[in-house]
PDB file of N, CA, C and O in Angstrom:
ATOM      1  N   UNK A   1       6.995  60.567 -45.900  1.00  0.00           N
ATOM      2  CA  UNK A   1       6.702  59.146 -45.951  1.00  0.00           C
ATOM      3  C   UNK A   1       5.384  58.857 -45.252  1.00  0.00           C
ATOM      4  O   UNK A   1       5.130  59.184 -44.093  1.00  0.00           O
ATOM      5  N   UNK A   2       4.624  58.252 -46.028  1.00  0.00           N
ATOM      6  CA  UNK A   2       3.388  58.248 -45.112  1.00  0.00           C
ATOM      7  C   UNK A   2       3.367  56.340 -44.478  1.00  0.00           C
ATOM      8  O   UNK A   2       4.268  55.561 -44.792  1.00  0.00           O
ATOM      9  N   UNK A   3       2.025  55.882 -43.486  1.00  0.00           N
ATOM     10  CA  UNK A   3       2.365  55.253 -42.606  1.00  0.00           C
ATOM     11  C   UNK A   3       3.157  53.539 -43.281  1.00  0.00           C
ATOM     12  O   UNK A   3       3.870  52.601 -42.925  1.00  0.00           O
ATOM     13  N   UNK A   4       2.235  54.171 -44.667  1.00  0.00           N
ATOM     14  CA  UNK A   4       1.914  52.442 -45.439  1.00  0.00           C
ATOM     15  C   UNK A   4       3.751  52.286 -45.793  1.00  0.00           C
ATOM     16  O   UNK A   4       4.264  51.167 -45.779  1.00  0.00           O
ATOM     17  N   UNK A   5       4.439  53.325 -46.041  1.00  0.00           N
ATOM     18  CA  UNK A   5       5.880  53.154 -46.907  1.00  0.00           C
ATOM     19  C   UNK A   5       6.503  53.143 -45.919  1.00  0.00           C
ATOM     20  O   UNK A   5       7.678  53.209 -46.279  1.00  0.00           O
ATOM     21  N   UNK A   6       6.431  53.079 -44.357  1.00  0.00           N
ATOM     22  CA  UNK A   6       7.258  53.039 -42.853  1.00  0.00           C
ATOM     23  C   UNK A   6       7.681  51.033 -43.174  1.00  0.00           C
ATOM     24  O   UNK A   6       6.924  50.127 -43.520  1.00  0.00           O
ATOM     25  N   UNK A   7       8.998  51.021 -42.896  1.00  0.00           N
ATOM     26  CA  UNK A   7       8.935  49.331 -42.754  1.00  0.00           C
ATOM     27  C   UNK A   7       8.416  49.057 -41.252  1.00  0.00           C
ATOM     28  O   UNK A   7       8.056  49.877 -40.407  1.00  0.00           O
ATOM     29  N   UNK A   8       8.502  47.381 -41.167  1.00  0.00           N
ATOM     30  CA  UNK A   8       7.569  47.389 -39.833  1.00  0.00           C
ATOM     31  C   UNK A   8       8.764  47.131 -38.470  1.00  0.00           C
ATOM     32  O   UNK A   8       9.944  46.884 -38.721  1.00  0.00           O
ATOM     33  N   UNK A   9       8.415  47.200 -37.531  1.00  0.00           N
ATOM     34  CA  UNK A   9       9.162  47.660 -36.411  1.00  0.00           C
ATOM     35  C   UNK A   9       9.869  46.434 -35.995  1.00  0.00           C
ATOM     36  O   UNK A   9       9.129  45.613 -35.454  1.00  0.00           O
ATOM     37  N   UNK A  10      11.054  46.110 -36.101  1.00  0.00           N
ATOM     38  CA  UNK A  10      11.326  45.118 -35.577  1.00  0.00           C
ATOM     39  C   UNK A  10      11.879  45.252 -34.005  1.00  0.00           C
ATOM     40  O   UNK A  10      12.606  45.985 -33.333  1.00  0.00           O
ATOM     41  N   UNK A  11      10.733  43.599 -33.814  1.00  0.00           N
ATOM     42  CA  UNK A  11      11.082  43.931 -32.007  1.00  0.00           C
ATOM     43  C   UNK A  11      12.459  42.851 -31.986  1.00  0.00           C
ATOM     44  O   UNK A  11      12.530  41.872 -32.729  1.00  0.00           O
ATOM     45  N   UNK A  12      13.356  43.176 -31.143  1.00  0.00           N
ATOM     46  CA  UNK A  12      14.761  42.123 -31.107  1.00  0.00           C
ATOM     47  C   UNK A  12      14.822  41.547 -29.836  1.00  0.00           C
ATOM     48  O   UNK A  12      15.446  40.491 -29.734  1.00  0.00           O
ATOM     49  N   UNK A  13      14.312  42.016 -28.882  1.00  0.00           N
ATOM     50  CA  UNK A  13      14.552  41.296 -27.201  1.00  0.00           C
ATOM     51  C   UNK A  13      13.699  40.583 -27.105  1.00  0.00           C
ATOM     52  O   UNK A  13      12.512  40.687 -27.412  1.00  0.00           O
ATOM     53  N   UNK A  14      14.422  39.589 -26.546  1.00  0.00           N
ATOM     54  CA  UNK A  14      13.728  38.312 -26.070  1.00  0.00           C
ATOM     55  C   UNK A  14      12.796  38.820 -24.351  1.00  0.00           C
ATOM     56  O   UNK A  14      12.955  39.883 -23.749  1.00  0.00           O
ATOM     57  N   UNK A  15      12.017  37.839 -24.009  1.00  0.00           N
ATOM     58  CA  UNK A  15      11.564  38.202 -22.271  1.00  0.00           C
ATOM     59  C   UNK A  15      12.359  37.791 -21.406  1.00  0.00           C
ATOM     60  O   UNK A  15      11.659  37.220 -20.569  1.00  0.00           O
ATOM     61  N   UNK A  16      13.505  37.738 -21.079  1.00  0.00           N
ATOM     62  CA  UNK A  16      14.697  37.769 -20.342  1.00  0.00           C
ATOM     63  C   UNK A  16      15.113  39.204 -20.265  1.00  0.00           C
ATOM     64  O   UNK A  16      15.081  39.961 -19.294  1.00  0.00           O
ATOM     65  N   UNK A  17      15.492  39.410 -21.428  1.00  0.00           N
ATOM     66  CA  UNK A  17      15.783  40.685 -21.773  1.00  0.00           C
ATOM     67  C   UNK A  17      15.131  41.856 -21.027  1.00  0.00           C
ATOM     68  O   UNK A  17      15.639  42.609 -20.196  1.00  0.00           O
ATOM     69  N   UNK A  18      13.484  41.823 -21.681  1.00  0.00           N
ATOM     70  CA  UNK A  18      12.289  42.479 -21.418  1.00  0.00           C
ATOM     71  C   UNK A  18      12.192  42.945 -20.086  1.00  0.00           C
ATOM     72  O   UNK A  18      11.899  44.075 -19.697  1.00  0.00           O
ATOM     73  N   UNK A  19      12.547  41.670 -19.266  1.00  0.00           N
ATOM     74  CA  UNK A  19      12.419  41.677 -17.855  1.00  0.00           C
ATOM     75  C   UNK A  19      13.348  42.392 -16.954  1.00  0.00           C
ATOM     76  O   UNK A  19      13.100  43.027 -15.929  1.00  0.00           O
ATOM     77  N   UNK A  20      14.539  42.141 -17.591  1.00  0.00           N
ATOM     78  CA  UNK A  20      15.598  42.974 -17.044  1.00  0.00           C
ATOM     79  C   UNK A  20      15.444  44.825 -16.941  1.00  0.00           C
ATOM     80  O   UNK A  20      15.846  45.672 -16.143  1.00  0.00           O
ATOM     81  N   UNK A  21      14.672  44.846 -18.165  1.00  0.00           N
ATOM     82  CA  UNK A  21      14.654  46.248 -18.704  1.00  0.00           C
ATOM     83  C   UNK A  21      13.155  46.549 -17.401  1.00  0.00           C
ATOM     84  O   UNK A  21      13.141  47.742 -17.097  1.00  0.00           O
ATOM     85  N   UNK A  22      12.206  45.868 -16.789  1.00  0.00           N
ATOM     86  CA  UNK A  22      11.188  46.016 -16.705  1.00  0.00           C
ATOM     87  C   UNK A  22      11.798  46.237 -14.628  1.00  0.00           C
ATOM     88  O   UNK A  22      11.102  46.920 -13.877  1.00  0.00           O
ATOM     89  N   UNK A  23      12.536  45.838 -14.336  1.00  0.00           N
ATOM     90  CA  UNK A  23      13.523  45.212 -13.213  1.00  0.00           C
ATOM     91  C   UNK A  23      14.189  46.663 -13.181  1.00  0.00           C
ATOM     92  O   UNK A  23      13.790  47.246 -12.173  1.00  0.00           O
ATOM     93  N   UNK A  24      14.910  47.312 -13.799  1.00  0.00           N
ATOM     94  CA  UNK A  24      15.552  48.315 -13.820  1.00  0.00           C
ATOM     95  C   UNK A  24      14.871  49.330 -13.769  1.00  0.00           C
ATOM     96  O   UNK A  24      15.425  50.323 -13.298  1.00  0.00           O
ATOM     97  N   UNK A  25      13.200  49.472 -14.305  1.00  0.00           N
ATOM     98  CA  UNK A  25      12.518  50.383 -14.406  1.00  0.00           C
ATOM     99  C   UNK A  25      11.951  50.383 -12.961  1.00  0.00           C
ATOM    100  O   UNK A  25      11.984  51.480 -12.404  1.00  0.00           O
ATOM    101  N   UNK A  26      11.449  49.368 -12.275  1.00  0.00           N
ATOM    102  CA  UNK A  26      10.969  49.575 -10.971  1.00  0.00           C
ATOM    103  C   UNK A  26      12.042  49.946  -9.759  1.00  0.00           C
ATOM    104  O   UNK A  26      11.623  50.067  -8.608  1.00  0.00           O
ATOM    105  N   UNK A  27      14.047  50.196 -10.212  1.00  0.00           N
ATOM    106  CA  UNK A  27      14.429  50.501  -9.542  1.00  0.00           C
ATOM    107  C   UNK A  27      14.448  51.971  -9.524  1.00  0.00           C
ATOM    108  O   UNK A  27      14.626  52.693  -8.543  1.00  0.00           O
ATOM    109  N   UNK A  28      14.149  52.466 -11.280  1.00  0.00           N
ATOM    110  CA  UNK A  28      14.443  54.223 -11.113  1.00  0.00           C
ATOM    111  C   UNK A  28      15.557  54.312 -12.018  1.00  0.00           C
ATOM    112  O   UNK A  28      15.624  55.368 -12.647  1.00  0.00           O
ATOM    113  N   UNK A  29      16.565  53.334 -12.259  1.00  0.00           N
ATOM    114  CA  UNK A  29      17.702  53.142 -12.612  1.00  0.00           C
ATOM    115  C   UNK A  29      18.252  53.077 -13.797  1.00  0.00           C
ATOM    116  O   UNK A  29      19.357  52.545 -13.913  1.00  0.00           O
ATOM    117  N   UNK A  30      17.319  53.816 -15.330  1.00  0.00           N
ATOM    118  CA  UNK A  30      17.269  53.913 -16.492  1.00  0.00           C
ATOM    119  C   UNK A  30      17.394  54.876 -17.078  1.00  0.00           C
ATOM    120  O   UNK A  30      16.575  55.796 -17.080  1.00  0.00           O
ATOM    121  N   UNK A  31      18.776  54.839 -17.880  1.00  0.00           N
ATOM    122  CA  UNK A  31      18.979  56.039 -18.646  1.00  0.00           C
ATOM    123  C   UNK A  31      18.419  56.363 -19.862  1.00  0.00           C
ATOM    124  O   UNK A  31      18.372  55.362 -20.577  1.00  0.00           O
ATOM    125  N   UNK A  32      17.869  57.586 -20.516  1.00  0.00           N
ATOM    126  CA  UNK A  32      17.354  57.723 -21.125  1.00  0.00           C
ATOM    127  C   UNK A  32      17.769  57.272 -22.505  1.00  0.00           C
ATOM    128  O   UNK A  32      17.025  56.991 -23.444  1.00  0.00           O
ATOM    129  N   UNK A  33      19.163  57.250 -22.459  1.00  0.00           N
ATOM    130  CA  UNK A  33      19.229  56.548 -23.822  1.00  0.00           C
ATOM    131  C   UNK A  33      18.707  55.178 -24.062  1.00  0.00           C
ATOM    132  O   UNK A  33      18.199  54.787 -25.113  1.00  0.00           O
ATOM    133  N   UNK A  34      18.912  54.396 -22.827  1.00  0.00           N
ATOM    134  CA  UNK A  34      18.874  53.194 -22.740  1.00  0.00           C
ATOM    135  C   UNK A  34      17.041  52.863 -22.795  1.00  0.00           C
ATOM    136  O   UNK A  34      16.578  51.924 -23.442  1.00  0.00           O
ATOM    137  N   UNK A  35      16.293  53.717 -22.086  1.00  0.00           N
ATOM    138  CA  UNK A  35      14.847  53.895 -22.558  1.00  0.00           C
ATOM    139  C   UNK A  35      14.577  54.023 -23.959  1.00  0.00           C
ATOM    140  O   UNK A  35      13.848  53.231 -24.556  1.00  0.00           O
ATOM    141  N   UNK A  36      15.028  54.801 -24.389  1.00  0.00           N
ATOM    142  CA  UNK A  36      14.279  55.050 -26.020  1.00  0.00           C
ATOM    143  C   UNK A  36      14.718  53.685 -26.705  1.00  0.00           C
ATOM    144  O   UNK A  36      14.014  53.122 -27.544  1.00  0.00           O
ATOM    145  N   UNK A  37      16.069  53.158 -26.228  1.00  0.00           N
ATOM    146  CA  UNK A  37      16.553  51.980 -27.714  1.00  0.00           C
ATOM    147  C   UNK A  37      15.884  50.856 -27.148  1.00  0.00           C
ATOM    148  O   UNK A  37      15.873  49.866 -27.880  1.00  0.00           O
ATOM    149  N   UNK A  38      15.069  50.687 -25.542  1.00  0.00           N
ATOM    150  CA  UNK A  38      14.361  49.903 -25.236  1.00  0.00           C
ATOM    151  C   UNK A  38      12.944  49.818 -25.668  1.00  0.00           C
ATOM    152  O   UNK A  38      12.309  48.795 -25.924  1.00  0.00           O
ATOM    153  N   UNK A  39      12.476  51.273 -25.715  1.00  0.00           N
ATOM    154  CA  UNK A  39      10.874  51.162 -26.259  1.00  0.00           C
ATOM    155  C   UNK A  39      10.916  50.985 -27.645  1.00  0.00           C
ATOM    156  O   UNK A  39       9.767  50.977 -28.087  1.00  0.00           O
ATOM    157  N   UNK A  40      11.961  50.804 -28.721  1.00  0.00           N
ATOM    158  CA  UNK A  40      11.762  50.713 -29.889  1.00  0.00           C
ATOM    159  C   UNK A  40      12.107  49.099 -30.156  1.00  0.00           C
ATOM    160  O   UNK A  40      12.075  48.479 -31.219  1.00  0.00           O
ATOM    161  N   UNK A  41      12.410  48.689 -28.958  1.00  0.00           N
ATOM    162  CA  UNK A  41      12.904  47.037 -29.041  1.00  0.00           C
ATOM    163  C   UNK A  41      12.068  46.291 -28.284  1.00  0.00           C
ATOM    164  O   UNK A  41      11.897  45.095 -28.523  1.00  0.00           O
ATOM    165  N   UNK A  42      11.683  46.694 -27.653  1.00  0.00           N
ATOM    166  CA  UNK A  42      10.672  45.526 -26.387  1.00  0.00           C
ATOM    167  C   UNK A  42       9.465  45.505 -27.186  1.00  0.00           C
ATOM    168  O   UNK A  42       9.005  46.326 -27.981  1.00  0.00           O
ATOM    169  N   UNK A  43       8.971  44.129 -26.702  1.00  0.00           N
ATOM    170  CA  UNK A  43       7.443  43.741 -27.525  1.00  0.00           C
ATOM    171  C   UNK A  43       6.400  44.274 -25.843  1.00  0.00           C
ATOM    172  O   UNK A  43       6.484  44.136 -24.623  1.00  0.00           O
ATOM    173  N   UNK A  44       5.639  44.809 -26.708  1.00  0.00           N
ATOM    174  CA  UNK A  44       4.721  45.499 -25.363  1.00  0.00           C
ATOM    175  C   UNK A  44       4.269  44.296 -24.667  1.00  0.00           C
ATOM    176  O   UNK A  44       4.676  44.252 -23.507  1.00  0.00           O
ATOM    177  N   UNK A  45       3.386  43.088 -25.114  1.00  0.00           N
ATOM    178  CA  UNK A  45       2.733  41.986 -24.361  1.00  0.00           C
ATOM    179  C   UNK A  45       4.162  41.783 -23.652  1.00  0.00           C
ATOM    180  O   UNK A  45       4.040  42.048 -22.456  1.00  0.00           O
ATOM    181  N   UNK A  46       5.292  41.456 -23.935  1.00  0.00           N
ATOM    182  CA  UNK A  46       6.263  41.080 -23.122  1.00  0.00           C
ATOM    183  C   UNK A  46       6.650  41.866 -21.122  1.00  0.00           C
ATOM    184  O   UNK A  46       6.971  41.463 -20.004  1.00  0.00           O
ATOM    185  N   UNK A  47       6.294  43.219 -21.896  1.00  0.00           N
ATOM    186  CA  UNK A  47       6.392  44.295 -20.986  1.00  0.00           C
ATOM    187  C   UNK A  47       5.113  43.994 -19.804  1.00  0.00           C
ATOM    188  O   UNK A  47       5.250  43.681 -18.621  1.00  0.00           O
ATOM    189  N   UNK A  48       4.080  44.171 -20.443  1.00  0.00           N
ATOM    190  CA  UNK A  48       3.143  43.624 -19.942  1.00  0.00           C
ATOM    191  C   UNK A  48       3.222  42.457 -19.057  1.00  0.00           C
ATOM    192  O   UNK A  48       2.958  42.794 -17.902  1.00  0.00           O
ATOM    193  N   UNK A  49       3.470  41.297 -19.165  1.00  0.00           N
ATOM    194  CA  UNK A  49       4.038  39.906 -18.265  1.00  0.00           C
ATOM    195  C   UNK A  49       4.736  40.721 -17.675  1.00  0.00           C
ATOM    196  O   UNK A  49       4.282  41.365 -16.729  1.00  0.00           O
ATOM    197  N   UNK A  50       6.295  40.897 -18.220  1.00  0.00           N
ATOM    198  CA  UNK A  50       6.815  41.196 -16.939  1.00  0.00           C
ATOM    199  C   UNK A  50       6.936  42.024 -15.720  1.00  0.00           C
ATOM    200  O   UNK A  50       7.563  41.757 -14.695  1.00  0.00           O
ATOM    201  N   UNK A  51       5.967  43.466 -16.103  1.00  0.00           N
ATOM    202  CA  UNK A  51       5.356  43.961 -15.066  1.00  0.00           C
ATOM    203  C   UNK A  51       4.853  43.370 -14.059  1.00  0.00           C
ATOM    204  O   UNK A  51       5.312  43.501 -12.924  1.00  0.00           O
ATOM    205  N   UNK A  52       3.591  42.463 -14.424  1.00  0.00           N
ATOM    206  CA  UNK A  52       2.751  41.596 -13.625  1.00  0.00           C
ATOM    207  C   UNK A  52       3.593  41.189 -12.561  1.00  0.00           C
ATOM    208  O   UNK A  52       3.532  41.518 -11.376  1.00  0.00           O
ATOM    209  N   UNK A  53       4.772  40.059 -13.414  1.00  0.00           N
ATOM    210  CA  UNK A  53       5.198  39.295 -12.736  1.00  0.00           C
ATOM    211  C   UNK A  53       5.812  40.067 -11.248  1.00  0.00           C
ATOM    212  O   UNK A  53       5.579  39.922 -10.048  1.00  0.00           O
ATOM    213  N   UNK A  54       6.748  40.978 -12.100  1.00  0.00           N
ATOM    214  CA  UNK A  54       7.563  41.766 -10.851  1.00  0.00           C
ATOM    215  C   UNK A  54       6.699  42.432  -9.958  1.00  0.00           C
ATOM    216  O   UNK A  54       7.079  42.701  -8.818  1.00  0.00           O
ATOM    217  N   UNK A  55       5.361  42.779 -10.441  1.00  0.00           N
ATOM    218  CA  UNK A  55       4.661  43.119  -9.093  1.00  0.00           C
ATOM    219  C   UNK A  55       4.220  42.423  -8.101  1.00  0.00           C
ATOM    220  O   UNK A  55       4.103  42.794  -6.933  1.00  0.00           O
ATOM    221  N   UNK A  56       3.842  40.869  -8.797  1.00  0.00           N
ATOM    222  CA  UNK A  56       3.203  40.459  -8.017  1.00  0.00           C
ATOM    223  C   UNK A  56       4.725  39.448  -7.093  1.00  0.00           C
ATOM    224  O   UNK A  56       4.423  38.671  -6.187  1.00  0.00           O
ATOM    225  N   UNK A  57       6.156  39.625  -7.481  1.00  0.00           N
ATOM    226  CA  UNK A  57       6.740  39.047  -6.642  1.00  0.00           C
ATOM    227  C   UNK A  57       7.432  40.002  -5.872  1.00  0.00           C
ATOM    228  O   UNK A  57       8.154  39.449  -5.043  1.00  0.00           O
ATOM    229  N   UNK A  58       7.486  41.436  -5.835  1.00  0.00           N
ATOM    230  CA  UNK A  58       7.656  42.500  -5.052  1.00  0.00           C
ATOM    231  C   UNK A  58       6.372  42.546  -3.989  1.00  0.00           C
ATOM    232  O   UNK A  58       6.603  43.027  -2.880  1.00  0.00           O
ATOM    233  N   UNK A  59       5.362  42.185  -4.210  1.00  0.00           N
ATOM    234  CA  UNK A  59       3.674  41.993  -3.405  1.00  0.00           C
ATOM    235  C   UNK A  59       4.572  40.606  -2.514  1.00  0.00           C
ATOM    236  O   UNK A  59       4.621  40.593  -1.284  1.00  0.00           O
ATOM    237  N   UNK A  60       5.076  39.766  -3.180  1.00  0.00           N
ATOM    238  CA  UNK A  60       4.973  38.263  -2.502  1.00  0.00           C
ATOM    239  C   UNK A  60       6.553  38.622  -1.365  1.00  0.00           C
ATOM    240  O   UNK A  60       6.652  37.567  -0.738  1.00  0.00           O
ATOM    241  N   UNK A  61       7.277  39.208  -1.062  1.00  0.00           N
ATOM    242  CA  UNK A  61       8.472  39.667  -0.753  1.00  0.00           C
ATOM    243  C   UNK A  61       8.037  40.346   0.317  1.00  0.00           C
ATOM    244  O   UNK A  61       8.286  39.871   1.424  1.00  0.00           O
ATOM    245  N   UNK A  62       7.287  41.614   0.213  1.00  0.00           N
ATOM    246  CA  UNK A  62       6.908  42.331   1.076  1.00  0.00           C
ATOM    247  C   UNK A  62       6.213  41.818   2.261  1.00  0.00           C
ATOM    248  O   UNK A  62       6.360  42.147   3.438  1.00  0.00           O
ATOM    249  N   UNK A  63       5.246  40.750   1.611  1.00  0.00           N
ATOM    250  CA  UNK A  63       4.264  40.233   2.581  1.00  0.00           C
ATOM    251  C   UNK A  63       5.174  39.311   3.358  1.00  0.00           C
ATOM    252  O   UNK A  63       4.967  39.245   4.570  1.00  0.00           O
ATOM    253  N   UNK A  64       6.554  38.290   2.628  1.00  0.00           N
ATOM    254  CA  UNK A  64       7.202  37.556   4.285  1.00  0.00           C
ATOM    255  C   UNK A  64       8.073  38.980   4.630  1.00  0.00           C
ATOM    256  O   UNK A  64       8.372  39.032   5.823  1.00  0.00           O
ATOM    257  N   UNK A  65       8.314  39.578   4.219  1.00  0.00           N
ATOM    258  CA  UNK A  65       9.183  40.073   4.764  1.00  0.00           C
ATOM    259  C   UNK A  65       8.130  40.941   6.479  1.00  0.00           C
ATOM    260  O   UNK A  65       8.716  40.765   7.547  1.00  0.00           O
ATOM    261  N   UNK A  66       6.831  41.701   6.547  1.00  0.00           N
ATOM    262  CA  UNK A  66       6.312  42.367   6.866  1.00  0.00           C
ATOM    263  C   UNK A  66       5.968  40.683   8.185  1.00  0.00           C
ATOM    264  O   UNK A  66       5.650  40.779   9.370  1.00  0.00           O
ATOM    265  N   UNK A  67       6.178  39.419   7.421  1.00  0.00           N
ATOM    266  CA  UNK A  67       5.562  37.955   8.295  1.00  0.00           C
ATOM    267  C   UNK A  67       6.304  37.815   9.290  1.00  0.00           C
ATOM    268  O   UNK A  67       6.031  37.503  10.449  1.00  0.00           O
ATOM    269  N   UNK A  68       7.479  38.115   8.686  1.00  0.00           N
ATOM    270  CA  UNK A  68       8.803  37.414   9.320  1.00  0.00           C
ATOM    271  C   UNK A  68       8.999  38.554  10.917  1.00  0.00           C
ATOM    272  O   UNK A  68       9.073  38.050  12.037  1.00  0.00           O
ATOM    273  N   UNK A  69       9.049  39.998  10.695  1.00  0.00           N
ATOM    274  CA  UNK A  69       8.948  40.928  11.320  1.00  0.00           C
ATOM    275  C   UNK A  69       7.793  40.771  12.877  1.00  0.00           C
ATOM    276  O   UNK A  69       7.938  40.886  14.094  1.00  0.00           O
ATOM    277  N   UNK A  70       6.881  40.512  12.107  1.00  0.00           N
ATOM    278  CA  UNK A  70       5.887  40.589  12.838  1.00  0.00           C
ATOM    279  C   UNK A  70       5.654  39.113  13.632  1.00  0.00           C
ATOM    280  O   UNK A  70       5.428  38.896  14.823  1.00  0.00           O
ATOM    281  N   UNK A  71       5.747  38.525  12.907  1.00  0.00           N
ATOM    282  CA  UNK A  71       5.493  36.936  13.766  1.00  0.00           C
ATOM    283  C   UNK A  71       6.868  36.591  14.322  1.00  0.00           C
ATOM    284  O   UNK A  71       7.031  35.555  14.967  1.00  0.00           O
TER     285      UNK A  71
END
């Protein structure tokens, strides 16, 4: 089958979803099955946001937490 006769990929998760899957990945906590039926379902820009997001509120966490300690 060449690329043109492939149908096109349908993505099904919503960014709730996305996020959860993106949440689980920064714990370590993903089984491989559950990886593959995720990378064939997640919309990458989605992945993308929710990376960001979770970094930058794992960044925002750390910093009171490191505030709270220290001050």
């Amino acid at each position: 089958m060449s690329d043109e006769q492939l149908p096109p990929v349908r993505r099904k998760l919503n960014f709730f979803q996305t996020m959860s899957a993106v949440l689980w990945s920064f714990v370590g906590l993903r089984s491989g099955s559950d990886y593959r039926k995720d990378a064939e379902q997640l919309n990458p820009l989605h992945v993308v946001i929710a990376g960001v997001i979770a970094a930058a509120v794992l960044v925002l966490v750390l910093l009171l937490i490191v505030r709270a300690v220290v001050g």
